[in-house]
VOBA-1610 file (N, C-alpha, C; in pm, whole numbers, padded with zeros to 5 digits, always signed):
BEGIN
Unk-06060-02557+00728Unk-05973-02674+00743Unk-05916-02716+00608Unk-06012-02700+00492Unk-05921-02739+00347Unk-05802-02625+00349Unk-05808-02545+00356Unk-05718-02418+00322Unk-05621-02470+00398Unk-05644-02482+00506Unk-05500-02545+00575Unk-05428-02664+00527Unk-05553-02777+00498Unk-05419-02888+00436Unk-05391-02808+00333Unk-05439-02781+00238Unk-05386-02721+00110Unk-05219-02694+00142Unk-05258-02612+00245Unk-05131-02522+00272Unk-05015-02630+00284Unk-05016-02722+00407Unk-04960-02752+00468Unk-04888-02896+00325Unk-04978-02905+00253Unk-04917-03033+00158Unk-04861-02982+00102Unk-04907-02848+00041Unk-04809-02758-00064Unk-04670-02734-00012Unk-04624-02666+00117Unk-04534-02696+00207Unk-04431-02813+00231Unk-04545-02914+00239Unk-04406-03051+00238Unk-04363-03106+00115Unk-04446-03063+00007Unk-04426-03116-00091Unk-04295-03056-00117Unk-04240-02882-00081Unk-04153-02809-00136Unk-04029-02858-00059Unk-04050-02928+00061Unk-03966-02897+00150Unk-03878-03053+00067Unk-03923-03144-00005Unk-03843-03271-00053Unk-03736-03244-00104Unk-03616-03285-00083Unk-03512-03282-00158Unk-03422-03153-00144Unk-03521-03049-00041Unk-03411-02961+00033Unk-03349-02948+00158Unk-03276-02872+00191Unk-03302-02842+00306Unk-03335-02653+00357Unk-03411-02645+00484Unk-03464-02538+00511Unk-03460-02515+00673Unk-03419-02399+00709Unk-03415-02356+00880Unk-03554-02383+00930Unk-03591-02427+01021Unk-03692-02402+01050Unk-03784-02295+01129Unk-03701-02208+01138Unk-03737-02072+01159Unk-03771-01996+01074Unk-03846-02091+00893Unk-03861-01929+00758Unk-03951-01878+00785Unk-04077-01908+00945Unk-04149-01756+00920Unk-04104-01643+00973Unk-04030-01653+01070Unk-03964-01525+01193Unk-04004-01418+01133Unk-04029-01329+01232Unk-04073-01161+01186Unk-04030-01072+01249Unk-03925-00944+01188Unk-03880-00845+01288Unk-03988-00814+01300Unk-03960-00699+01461Unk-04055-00647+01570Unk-04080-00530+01450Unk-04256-00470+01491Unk-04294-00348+01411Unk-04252-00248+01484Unk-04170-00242+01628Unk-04118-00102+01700Unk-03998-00112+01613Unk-03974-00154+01544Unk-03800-00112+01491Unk-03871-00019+01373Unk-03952-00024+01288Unk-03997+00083+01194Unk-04088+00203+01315Unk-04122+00196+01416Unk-04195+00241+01471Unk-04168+00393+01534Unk-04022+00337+01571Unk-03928+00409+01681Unk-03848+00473+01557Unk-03885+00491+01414Unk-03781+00491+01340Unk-03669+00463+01315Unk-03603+00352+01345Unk-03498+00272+01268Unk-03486+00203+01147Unk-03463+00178+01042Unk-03414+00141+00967Unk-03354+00029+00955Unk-03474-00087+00902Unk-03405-00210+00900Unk-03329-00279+00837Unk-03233-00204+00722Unk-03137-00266+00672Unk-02968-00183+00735Unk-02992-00090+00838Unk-02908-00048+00909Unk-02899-00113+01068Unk-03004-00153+01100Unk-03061-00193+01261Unk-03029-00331+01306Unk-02958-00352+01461Unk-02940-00464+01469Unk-02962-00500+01594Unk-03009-00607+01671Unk-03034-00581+01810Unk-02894-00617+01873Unk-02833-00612+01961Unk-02740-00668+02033Unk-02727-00632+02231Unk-02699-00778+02233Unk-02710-00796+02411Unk-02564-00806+02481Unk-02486-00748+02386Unk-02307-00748+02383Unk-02232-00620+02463Unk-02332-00495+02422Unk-02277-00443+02496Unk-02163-00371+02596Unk-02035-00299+02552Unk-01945-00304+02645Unk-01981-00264+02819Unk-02011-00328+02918Unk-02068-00287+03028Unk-02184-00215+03065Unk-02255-00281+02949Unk-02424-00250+02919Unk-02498-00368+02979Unk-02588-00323+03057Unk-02700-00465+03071Unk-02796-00424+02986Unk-02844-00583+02945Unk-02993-00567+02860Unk-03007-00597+02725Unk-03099-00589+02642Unk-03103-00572+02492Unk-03102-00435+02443Unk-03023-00393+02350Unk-03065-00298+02288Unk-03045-00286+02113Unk-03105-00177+02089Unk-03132-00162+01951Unk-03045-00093+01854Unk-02954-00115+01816Unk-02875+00014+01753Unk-02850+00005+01551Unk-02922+00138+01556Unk-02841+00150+01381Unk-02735+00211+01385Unk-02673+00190+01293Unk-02528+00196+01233Unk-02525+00248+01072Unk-02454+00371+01087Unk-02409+00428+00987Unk-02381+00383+00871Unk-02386+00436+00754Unk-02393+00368+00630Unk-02258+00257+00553Unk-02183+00306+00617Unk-02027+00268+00631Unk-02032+00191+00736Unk-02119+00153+00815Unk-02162+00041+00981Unk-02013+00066+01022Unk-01941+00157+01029Unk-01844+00217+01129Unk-01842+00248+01254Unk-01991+00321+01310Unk-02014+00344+01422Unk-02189+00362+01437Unk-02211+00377+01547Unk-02351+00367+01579Unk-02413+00485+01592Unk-02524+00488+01534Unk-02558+00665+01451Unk-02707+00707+01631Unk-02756+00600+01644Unk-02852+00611+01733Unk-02857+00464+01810Unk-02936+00461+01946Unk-02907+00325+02010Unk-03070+00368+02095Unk-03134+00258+02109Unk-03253+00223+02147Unk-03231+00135+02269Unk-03308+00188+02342Unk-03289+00092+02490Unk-03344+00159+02602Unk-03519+00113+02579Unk-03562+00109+02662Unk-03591+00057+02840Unk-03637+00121+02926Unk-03587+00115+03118Unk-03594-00074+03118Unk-03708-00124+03048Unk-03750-00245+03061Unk-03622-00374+03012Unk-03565-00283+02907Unk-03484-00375+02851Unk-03340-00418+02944Unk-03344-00337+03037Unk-03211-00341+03169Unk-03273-00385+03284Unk-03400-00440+03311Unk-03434-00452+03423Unk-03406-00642+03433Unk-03374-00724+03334Unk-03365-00871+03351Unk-03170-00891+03353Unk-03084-00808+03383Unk-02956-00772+03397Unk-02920-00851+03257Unk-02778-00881+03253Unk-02747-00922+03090Unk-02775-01022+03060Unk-02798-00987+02919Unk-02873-01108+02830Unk-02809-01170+02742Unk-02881-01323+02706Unk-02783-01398+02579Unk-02848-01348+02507Unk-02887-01462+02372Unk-02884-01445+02281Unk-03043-01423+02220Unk-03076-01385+02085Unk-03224-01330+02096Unk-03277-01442+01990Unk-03412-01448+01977Unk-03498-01521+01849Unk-03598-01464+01805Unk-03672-01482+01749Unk-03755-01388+01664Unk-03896-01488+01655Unk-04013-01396+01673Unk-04115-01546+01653Unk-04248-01508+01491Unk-04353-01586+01476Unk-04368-01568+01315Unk-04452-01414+01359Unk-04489-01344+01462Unk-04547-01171+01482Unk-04467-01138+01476Unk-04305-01141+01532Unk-04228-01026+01551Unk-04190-01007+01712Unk-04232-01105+01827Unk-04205-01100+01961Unk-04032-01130+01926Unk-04002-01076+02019Unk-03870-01120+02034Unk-03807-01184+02177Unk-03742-01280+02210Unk-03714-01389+02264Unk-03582-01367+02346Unk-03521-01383+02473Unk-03409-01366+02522Unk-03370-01420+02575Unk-03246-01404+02707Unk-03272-01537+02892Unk-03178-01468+02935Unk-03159-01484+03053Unk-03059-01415+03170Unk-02909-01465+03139Unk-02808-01358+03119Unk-02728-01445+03107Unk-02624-01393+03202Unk-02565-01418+03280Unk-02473-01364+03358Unk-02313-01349+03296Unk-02261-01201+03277Unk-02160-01204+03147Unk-02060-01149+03264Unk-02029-01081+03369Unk-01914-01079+03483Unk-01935-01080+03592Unk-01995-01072+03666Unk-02081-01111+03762Unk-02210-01163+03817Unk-02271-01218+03951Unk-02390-01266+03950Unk-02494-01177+04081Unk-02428-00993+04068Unk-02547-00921+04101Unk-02644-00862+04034Unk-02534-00841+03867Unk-02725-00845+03801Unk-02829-00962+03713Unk-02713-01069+03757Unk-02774-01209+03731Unk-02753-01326+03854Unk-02841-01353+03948Unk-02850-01418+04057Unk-02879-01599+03989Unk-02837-01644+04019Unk-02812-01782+03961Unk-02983-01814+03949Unk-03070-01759+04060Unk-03204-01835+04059Unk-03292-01810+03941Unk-03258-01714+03902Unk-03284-01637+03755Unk-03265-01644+03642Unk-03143-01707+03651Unk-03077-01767+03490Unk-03118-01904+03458Unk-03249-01918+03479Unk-03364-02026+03421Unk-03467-01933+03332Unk-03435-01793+03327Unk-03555-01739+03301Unk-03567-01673+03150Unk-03681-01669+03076Unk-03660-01691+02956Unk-03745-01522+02936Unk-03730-01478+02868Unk-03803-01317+02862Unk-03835-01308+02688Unk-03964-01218+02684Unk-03986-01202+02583Unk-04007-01014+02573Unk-03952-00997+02449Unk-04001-00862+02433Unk-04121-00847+02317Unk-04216-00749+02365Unk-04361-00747+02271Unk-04335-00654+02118Unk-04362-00733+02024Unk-04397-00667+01888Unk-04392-00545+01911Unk-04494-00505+01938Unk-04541-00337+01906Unk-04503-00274+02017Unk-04529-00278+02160Unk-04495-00230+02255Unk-04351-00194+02332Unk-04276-00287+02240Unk-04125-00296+02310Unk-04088-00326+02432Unk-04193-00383+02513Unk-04182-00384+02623Unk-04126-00553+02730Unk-03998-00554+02774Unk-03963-00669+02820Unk-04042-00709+02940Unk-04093-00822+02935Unk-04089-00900+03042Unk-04069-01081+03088Unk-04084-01145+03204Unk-04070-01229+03213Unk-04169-01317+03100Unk-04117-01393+03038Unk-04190-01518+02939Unk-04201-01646+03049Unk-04081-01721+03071Unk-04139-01843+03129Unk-04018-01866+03182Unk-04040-01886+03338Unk-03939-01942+03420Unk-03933-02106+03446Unk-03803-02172+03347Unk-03823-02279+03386Unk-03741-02354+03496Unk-03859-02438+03552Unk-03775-02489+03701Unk-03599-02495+03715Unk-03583-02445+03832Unk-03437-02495+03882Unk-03408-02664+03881Unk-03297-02706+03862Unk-03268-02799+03908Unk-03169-02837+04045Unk-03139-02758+04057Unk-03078-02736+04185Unk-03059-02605+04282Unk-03044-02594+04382Unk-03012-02478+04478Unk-02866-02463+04534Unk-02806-02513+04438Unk-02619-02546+04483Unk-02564-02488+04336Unk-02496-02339+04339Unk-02444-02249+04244Unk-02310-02237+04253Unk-02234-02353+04331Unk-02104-02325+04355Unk-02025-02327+04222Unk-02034-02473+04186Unk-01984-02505+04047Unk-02033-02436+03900Unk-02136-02401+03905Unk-02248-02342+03746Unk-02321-02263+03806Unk-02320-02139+03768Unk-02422-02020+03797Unk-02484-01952+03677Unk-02458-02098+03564Unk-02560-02071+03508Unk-02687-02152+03423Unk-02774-02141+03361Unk-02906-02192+03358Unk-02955-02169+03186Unk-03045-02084+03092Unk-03044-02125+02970Unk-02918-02084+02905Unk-02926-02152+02786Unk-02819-02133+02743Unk-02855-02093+02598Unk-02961-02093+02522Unk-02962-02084+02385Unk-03107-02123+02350Unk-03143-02079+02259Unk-03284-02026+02208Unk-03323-02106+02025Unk-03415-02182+02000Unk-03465-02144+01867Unk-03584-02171+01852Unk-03646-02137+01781Unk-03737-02137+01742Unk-03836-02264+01626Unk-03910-02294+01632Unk-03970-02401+01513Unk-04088-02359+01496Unk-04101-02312+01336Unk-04252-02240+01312Unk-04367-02322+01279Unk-04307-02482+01252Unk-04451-02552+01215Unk-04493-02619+01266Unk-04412-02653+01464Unk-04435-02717+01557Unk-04509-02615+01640Unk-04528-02433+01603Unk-04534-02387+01721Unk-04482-02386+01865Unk-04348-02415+01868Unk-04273-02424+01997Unk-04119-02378+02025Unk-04090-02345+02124Unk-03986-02274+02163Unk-03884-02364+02201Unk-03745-02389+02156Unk-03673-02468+02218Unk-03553-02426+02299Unk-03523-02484+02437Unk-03399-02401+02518Unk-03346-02500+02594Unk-03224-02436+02575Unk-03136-02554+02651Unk-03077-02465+02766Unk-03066-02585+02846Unk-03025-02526+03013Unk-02936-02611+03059Unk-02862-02574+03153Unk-02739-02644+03245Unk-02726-02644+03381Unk-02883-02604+03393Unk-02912-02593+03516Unk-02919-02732+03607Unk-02779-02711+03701Unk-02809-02874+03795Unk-02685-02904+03766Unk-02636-02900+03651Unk-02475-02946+03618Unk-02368-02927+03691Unk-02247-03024+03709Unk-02170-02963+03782Unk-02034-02974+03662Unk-01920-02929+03686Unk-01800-02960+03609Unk-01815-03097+03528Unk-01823-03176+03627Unk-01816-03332+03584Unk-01899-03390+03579Unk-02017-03349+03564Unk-02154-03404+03578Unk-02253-03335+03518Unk-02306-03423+03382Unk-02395-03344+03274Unk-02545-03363+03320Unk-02616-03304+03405Unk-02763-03328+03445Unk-02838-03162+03342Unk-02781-03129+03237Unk-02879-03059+03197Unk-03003-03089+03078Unk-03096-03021+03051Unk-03221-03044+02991Unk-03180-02951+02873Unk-03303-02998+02748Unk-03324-02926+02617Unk-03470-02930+02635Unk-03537-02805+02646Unk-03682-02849+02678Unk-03758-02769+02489Unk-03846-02850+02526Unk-03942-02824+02388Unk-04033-02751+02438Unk-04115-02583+02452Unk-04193-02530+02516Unk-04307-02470+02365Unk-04452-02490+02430Unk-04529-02483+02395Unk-04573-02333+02334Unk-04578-02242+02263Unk-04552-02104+02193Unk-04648-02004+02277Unk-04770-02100+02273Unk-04868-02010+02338Unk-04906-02042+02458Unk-04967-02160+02507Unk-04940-02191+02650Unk-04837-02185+02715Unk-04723-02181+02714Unk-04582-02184+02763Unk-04559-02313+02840Unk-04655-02399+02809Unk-04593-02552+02876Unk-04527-02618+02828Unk-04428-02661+02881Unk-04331-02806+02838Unk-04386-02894+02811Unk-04364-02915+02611Unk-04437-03036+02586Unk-04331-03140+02577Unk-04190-03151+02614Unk-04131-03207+02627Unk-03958-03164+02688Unk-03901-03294+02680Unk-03759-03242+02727Unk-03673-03357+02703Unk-03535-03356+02697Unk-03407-03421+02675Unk-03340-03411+02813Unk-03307-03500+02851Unk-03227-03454+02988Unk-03039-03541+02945Unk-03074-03518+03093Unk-02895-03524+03076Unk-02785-03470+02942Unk-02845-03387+02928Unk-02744-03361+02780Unk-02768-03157+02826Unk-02593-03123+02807Unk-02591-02983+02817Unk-02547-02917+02750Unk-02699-02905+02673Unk-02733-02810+02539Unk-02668-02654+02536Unk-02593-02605+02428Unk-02581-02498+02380Unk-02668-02440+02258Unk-02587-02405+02223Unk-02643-02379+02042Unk-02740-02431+01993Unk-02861-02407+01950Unk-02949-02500+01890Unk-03031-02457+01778Unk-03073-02505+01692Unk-03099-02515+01548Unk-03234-02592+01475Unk-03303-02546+01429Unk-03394-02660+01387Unk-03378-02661+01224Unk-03408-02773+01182Unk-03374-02780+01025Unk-03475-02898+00950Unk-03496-02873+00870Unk-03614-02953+00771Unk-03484-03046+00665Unk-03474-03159+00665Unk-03406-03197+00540Unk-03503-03280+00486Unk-03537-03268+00382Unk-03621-03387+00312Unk-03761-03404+00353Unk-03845-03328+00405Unk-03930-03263+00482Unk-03948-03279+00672Unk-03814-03398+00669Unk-03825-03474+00854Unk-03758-03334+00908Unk-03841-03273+01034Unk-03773-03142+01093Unk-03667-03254+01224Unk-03520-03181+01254Unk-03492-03232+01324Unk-03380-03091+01411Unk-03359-03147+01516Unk-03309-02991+01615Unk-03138-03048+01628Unk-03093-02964+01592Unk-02885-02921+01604Unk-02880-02910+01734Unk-02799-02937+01762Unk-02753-02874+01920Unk-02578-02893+01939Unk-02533-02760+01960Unk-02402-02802+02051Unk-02447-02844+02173Unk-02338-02855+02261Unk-02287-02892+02364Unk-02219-02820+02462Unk-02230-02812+02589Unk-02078-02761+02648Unk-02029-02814+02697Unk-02002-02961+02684Unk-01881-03002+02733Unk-01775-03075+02634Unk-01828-03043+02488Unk-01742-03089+02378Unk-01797-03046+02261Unk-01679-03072+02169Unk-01709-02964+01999Unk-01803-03066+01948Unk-01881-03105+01980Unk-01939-03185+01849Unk-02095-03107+01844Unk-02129-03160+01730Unk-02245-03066+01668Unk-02340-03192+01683Unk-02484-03209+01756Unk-02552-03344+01753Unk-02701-03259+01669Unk-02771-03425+01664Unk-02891-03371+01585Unk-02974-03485+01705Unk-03135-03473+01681Unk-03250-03506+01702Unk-03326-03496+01676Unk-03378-03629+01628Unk-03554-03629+01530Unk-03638-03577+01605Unk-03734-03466+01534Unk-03853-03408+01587Unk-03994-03478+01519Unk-04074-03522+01582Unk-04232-03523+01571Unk-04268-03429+01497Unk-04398-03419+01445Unk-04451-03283+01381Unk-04501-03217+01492Unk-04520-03237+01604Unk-04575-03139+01680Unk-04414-03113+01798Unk-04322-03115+01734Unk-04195-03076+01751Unk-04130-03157+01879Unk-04179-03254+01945Unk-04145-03343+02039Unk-04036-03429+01965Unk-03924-03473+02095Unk-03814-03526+02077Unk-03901-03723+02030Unk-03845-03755+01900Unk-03871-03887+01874Unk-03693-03972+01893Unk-03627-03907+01904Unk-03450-03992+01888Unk-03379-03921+01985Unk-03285-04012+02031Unk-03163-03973+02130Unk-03074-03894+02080Unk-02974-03758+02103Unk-02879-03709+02021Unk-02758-03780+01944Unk-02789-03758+01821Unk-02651-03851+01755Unk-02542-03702+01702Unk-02432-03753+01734Unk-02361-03658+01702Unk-02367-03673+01518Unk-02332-03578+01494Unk-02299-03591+01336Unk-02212-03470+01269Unk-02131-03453+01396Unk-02009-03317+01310Unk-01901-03298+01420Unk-01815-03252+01424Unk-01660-03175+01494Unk-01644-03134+01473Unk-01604-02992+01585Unk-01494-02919+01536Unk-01374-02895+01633Unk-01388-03023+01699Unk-01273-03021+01776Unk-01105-03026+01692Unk-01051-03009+01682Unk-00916-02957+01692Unk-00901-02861+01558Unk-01074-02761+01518Unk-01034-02708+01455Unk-01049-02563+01508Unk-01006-02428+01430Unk-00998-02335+01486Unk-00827-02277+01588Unk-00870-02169+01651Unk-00740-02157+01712Unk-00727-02208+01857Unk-00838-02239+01928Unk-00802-02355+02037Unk-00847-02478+02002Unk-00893-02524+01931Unk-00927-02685+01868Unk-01051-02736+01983Unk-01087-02683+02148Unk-01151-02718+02188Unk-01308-02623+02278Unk-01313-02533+02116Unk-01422-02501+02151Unk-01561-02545+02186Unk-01634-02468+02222Unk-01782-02543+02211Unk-01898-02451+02121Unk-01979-02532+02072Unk-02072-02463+01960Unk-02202-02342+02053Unk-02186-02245+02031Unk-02232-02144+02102Unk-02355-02091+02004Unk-02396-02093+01861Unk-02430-02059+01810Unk-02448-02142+01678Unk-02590-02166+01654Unk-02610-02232+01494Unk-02707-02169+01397Unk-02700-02122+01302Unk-02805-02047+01194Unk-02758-02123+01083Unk-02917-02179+01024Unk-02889-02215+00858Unk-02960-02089+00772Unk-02875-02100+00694Unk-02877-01984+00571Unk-02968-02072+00447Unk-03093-02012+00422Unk-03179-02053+00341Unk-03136-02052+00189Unk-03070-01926+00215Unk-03026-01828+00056Unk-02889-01936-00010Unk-02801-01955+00100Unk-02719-02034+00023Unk-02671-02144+00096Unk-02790-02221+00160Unk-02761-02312+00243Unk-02627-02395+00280Unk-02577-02315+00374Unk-02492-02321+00444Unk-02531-02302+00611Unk-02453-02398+00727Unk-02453-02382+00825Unk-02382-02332+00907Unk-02421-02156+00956Unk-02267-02122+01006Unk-02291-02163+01188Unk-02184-02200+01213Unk-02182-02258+01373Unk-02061-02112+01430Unk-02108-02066+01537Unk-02012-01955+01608Unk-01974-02043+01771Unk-01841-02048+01773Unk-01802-02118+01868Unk-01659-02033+01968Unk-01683-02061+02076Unk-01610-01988+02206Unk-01550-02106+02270Unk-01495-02058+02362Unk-01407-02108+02507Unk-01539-02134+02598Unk-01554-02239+02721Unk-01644-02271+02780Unk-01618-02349+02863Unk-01613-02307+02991Unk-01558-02397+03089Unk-01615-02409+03258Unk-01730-02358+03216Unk-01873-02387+03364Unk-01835-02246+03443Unk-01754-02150+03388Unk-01728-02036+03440Unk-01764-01874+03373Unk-01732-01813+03463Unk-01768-01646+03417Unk-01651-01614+03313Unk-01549-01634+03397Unk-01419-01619+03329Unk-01453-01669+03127Unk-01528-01773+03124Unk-01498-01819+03004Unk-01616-01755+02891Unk-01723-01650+02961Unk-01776-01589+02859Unk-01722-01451+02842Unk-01663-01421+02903Unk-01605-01244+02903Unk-01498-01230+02806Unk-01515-01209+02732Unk-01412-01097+02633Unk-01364-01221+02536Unk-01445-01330+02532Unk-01376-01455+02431Unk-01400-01453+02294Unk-01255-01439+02239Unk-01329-01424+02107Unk-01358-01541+02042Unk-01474-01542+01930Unk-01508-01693+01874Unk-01491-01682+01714Unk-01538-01843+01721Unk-01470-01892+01576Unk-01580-01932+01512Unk-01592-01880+01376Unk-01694-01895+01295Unk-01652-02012+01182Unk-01747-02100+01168Unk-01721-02214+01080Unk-01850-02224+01017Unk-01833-02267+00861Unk-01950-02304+00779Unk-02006-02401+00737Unk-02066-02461+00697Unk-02089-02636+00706Unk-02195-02576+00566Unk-02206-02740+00503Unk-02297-02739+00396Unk-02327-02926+00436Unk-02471-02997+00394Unk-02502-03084+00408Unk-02502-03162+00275Unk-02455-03280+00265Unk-02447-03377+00158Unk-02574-03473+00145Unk-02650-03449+00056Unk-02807-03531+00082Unk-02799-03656+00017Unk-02627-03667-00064Unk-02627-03831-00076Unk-02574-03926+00035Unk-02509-03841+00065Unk-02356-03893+00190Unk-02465-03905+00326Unk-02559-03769+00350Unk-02640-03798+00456Unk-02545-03724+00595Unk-02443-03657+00505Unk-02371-03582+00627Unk-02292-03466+00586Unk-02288-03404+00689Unk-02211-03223+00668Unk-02061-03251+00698Unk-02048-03133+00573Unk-01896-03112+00563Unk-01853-02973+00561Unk-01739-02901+00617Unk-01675-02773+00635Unk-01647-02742+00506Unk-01675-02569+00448Unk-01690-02531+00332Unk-01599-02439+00372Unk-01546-02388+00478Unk-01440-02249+00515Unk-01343-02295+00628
//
């Protein structure tokens, strides 16, 4: 137990006066050296041109084209997938995402969160979280985005499950790493993109949106539970080439702390994830001002 506070004071002490992702332990999987790939060539991607699944591919030294591609039976059996996370072993993290149709993603499914194993490579179901509704007319679809927090031990995902066009009934749930229970949740708010970040040692979670450009935050507990309501604290509405994207994607960059946000078209439809291209924007945080500003 000393070794641990040790640890843990040494830790906050560093974390004052910066800021830090809260994802710095993440660990690639040991099947990517395993299977022989090469991890400064290797990248996972769930993109795919008319591919279901995750797969693994290195890329040539010139990353021109793809020299070998990894993709194991398991990794096509949860039909297409969003986006991935990484945990402090090396599991890797996914969810159903339905990218042109909903026969290899059935709406009841796209609640479902999948993990692939370190060493084994092997996908399966992680944690199905409840439906909120049995009416897929309007939204057929359910998580939406993944991150991780290494000193809460917990998984965070946002869902839109229940939502209709005009009606925001979705959740941001806080899930437990190793039990897989919900130690908490945000409702009515329909989470995209999400982010966890240390400023000044208070951890607090990013989140887009899909039903508008703004970038919100929320105070986390140390045991990573929601303590504050979402306050927005960024736009990027009328910037970019449709001005009304939504934030699809958030990573802070440790190395040169910067926040890049990747943002798309989004409109409770299939139509609006297929072939959209998105807009990458960078943010840096002002620790006098107490707020982020666009650097690109």
């Amino acid at each position: 137990m000393k070794y641990l506070i040790i640890i843990l004071i040494f830790f906050t002490n560093n974390l004052l006066g910066q800021i830090l992702s809260g994802n710095y332990c993440l660990k690639y999987p040991d099947f990517i050296k395993t299977e022989g790939y090469d991890l400064n060539r290797a990248a996972f991607s769930t993109s795919e041109v008319r591919k279901k699944g995750l797969f693994l591919n290195q890329y040539s030294l010139d990353k021109t084209k793809i020299e070998k591609q990894f993709h194991p039976a398991s990794w096509e059996s949860a039909g297409f997938l969003g986006g991935m996370i990484f945990d402090r072993v090396g599991n890797v993290y996914t969810f159903s995402a339905p990218h042109v149709n909903l026969i290899d993603n059935p709406p009841i499914k796209n609640n479902n969160i999948y993990i692939v194993d370190n060493k084994t490579a092997e996908l399966k179901l992680w944690k199905s979280i409840p439906l909120c509704t049995d009416n897929f007319d309007e939204n057929p679809f359910g998580v939406m985005g993944l991150t991780y927090h290494c000193m809460a031990k917990c998984i965070y995902a946002s869902s839109i499950s229940g939502s209709k066009r005009y009606e925001e009934k979705g959740k941001v749930y806080c899930i437990d790493e190793y039990s897989r229970t919900i130690k908490d949740s945000l409702t009515e708010f329909d989470g995209f993109g999400l982010c966890v970040i240390s400023i000044n040692g208070k951890f607090s979670l990013l989140m887009g949106n899909c039903r508008n450009s703004n970038l919100y935050s929320v105070d986390l507990a140390d045991n990573g539970k929601f303590i504050s309501k979402p306050t927005m604290v960024f736009s990027i509405e009328n910037m970019g080439l449709r001005g009304d994207d939504k934030i699809r994607k958030i990573v802070y960059n440790n190395k040169d702390n910067t926040l890049t946000i990747n943002s798309l078209e989004f409109n409770f439809n299939l139509a609006a994830v297929l072939n959209k291209p998105e807009t990458n924007f960078k943010l840096k945080y002002d620790l006098e001002k107490k707020s982020w500003y666009r650097v690109n």
